[in-house]
DSSP file (Angstrom, degrees, kcal/mol; ACC not computed):
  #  RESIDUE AA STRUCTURE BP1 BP2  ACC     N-H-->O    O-->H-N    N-H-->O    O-->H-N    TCO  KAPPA ALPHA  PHI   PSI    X-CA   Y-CA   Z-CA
    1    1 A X    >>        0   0    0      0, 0.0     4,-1.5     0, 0.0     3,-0.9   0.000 360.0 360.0 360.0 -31.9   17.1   31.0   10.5
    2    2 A X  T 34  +     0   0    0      2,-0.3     4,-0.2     1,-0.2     0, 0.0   0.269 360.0  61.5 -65.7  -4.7   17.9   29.7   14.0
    3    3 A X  T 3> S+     0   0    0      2,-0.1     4,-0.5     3,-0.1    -1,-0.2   0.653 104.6  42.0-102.5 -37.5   14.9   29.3   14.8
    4    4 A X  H X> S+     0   0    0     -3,-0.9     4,-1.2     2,-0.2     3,-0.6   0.817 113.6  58.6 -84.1 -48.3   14.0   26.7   12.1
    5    5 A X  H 3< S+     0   0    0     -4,-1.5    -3,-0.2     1,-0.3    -1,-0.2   0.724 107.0  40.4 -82.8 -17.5   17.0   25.2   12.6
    6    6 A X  H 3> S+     0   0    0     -4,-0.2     4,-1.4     2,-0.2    -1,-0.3   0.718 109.1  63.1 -98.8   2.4   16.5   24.5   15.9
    7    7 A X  H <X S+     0   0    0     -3,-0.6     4,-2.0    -4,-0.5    -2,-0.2   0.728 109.3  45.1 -58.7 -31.2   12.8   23.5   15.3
    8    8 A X  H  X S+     0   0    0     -4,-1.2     4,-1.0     2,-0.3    -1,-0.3   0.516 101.9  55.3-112.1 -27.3   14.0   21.0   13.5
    9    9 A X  H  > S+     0   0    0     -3,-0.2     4,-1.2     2,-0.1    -2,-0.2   0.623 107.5  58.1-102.9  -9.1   16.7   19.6   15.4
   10   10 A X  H  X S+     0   0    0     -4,-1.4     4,-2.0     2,-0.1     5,-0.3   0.867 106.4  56.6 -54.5 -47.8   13.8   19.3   18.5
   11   11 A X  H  X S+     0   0    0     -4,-2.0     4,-6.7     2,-0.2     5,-0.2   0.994 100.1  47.8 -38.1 -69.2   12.2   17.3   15.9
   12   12 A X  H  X S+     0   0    0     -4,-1.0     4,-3.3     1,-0.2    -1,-0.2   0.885 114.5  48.6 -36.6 -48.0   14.9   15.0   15.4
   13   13 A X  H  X S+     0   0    0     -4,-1.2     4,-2.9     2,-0.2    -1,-0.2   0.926 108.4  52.5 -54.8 -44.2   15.3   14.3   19.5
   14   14 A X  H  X S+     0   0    0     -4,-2.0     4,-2.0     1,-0.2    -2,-0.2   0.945 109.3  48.3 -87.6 -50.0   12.0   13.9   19.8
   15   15 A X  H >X S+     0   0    0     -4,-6.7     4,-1.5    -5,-0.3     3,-0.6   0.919 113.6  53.2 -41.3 -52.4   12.1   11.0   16.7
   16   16 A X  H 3X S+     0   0    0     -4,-3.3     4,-2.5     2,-0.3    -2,-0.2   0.852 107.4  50.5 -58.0 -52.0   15.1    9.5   18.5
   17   17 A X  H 3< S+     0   0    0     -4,-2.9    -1,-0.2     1,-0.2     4,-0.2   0.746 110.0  48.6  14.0 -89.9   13.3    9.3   21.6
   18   18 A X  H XX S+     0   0    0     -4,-2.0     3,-2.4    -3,-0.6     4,-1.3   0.844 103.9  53.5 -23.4 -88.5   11.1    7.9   20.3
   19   19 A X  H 3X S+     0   0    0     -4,-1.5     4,-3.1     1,-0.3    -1,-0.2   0.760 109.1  56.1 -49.1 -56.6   13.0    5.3   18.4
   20   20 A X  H 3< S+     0   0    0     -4,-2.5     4,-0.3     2,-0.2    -1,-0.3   0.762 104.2  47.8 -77.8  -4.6   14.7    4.2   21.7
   21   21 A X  H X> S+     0   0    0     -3,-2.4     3,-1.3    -4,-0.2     4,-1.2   0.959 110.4  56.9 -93.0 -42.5   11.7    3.5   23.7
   22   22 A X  H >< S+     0   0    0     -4,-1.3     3,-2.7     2,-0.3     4,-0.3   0.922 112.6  39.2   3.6 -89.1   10.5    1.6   20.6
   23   23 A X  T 3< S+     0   0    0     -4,-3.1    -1,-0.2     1,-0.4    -2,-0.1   0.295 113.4  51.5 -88.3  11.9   13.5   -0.6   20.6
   24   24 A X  T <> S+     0   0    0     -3,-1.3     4,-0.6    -4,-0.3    -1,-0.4   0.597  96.8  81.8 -95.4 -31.0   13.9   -1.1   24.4
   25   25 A X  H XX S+     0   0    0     -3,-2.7     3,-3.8    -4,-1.2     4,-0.6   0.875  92.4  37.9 -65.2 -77.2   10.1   -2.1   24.4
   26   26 A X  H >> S+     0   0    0      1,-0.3     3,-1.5    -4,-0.3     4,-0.8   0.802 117.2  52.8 -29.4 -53.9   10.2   -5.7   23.4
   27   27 A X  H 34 S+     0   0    0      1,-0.2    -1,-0.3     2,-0.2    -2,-0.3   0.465  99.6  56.8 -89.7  32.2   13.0   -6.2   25.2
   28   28 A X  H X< S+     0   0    0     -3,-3.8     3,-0.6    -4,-0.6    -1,-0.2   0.491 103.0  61.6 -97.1 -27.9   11.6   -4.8   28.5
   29   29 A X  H << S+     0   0    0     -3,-1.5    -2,-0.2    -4,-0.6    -3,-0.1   0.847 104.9  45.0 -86.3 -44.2    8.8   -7.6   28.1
   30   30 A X  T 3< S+     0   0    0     -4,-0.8     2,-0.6     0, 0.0    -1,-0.2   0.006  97.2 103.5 -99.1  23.4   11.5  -10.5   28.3
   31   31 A X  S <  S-     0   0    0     -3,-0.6     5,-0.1     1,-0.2    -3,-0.1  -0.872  71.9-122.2-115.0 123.8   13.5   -8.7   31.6
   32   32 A X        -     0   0    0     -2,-0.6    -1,-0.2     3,-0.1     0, 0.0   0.382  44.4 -88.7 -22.3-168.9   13.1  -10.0   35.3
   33   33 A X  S >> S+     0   0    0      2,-0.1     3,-2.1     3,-0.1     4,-1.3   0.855 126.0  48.9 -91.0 -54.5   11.9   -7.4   37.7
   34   34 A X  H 3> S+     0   0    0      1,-0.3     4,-0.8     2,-0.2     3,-0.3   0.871 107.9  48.8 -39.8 -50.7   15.2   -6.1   38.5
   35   35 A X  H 34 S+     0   0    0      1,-0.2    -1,-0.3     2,-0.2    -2,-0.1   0.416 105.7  67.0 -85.8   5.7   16.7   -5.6   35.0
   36   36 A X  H <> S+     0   0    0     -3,-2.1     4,-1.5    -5,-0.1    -1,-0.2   0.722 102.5  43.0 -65.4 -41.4   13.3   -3.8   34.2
   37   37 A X  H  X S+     0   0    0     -4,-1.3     4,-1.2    -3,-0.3    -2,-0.2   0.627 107.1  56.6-102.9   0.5   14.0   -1.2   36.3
   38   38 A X  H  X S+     0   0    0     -4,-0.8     4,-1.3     2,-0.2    -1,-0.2   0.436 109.1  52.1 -80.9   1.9   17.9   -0.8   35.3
   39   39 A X  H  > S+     0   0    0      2,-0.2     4,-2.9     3,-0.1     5,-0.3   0.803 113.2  47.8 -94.0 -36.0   16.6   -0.2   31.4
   40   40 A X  H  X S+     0   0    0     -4,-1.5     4,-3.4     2,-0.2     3,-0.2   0.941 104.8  47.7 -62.7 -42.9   14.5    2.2   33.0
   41   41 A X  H  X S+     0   0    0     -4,-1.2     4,-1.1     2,-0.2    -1,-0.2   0.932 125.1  48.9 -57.8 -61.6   17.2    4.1   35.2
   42   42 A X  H  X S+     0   0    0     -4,-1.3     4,-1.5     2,-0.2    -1,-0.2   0.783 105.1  46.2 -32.3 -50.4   18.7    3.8   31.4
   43   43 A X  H  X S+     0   0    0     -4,-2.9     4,-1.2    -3,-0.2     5,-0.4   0.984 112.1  55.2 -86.0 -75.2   16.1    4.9   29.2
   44   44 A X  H  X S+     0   0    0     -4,-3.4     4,-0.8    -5,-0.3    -1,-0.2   0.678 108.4  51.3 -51.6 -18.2   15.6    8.0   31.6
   45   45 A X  H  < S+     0   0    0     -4,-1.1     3,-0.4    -5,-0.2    -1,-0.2   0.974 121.0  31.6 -53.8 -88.1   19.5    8.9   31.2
   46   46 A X  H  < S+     0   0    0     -4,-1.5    -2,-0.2     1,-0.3    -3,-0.1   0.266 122.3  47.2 -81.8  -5.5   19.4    8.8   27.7
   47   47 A X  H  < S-     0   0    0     -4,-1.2    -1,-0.3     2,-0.2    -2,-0.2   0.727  88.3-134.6-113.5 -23.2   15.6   10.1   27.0
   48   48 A X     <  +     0   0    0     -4,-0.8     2,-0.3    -3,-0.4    -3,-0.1   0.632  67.9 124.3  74.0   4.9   15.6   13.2   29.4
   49   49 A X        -     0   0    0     -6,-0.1    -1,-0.3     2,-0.0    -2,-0.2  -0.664  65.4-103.4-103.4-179.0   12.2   11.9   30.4
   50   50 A X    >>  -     0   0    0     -2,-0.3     3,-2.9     1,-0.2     4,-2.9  -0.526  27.6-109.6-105.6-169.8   11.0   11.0   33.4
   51   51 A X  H 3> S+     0   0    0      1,-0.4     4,-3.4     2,-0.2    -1,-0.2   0.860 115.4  40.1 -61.0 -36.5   10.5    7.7   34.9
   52   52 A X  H 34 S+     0   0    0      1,-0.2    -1,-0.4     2,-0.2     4,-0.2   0.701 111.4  56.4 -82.7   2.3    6.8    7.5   34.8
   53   53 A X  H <> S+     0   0    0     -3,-2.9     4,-1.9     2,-0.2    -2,-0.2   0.561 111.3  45.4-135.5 -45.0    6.7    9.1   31.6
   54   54 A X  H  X S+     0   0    0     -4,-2.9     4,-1.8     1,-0.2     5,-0.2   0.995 106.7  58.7 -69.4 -44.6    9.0    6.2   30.2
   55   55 A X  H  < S+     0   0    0     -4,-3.4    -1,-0.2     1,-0.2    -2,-0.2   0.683 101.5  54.1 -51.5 -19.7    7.1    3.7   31.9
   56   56 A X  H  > S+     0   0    0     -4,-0.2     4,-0.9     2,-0.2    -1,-0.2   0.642 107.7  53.8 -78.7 -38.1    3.9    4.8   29.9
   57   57 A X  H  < S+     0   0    0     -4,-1.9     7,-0.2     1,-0.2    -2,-0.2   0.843 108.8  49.0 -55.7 -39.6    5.8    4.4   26.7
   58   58 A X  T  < S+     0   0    0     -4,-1.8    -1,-0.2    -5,-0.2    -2,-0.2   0.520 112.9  36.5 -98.2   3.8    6.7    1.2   27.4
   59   59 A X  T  4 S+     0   0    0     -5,-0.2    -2,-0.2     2,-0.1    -1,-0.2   0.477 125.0  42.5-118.1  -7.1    3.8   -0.6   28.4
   60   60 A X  S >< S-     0   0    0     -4,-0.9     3,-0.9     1,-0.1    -3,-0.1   0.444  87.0-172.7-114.2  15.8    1.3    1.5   25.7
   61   61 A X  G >   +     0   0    0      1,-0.2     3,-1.5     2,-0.1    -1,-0.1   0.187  50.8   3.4  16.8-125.1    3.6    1.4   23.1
   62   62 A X  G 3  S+     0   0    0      1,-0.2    -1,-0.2    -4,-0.1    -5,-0.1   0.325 120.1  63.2 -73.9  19.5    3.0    3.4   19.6
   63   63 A X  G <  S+     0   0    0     -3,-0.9     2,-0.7    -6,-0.1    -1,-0.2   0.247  84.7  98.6-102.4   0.0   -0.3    5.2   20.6
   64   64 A X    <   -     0   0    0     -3,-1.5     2,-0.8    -7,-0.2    -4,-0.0  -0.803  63.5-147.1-100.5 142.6    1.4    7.0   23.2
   65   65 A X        +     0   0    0     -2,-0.7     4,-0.5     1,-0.1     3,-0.3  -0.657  25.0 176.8 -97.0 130.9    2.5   10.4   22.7
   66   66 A X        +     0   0    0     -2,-0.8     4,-0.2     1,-0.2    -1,-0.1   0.045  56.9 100.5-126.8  43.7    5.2   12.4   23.9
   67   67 A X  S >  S+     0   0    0      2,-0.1     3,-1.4     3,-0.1    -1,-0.2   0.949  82.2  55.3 -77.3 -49.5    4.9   15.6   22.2
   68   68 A X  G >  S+     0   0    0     -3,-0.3     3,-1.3     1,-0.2    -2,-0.1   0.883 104.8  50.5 -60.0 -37.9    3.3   17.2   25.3
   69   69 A X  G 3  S+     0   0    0     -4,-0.5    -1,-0.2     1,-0.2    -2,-0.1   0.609  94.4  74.4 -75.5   2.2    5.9   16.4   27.6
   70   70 A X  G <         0   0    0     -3,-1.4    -1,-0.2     1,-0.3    -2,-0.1   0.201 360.0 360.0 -99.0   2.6    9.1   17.9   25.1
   71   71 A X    <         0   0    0     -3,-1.3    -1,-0.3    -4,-0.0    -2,-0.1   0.667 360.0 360.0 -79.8 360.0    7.9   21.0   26.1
């Protein structure tokens, strides 16, 4: 059962992720050079990925995947 349960709460992270590089994108577009790279130093805090891996997220928006890297 733990197993599922935790399958399933990996899921969830990964959605959330998700969800916050989504709603940082747009505003990433309208940020100086400087305050681009504090959302990033941000977004890597709070996503557990790494910087280059957020920067690909945010400039290729929803076609990029980050299943391979949640391993």
């Amino acid at each position: 059962m733990a197993s599922a349960s935790s399958s399933a709460e990996s899921r969830l992270q990964r959605q959330r992720r998700r969800q916050l590089l989504e709603a940082a994108r747009s505003r990433y577009q309208l940020l100086s050079y400087q305050e681009k790279g504090a959302l990033v130093d941000e977004l890597v805090e709070l996503s557990g990925y790494h910087r280059k891996s957020v920067l690909r997220g945010l400039h290729q928006g929803e076609d990029f995947g980050f299943a391979a890297s949640d391993r």
